[in-house]
C-alpha positions as CSV (number, residue, x, y, z in Angstrom):
1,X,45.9,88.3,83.3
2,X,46.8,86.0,80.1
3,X,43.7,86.5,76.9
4,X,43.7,83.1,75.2
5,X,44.1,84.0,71.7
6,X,42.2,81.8,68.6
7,X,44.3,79.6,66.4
8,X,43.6,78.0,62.9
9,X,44.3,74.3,62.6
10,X,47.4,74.8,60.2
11,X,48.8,77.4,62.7
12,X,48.5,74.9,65.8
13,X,49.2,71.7,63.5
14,X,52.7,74.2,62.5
15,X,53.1,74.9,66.3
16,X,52.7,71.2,67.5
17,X,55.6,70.1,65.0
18,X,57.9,72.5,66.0
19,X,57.4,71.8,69.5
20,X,57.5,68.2,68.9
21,X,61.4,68.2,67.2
22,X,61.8,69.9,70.7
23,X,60.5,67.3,72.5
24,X,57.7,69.4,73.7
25,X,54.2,67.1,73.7
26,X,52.6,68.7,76.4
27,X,49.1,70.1,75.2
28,X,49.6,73.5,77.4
29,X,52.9,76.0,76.8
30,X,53.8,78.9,77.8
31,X,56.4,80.9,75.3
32,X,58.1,83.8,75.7
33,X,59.9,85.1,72.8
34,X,61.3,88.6,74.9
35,X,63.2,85.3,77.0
36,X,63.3,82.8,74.0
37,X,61.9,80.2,76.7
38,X,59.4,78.3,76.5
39,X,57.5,77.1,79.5
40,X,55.7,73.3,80.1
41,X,52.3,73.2,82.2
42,X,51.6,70.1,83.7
43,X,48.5,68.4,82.4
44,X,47.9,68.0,86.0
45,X,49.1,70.0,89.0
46,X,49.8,67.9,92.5
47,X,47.0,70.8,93.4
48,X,44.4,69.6,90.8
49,X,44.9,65.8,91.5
50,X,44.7,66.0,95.7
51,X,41.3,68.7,94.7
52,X,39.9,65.5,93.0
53,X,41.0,63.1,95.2
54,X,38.6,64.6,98.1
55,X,39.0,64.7,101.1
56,X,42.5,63.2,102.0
57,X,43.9,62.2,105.5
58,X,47.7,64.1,106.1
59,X,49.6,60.7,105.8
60,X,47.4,60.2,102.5
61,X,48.2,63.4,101.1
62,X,51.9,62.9,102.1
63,X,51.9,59.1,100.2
64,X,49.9,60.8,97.4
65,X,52.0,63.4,96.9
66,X,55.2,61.4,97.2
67,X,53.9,58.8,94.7
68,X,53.7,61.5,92.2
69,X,57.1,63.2,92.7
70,X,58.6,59.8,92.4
71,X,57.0,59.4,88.8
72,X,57.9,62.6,88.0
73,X,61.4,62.1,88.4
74,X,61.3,58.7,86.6
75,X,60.1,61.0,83.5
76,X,63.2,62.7,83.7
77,X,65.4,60.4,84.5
């Protein structure tokens, strides 16, 4: 289980540009210095979007999630 630790501004403002010369402008990392990795949570999970999207038939889930794996791989494309 991760603690969330507190932050001042010119700590996270420090953060957010170093992150940003990495290309990094997701608002939720994970970094491991042991690893020197740093990992990128998704501002929303395909788990968090079909949750909100109630109750879904199969072949709506299936388009759903297809629709968002397709944009995904325009990002990194």
């Amino acid at each position: 289980m991760s603690l969330p630790k507190k932050m001042d501004q010119k700590t996270a403002n420090e953060l957010r540009s170093i992150l940003t010369k990495m290309n990094i402008t997701q608002s939720k990392v994970k970094i491991n210095l042991d690893n020197q990795t740093i990992e990128v949570e998704d501002d929303y999970s395909i788990d968090d979007i079909l949750e909100s999207a109630g109750v879904l038939t199969p072949e709506q889930a299936k388009q759903l999630a297809d629709e968002v794996k397709k944009m995904r791989e325009e990002e990194w494309s």
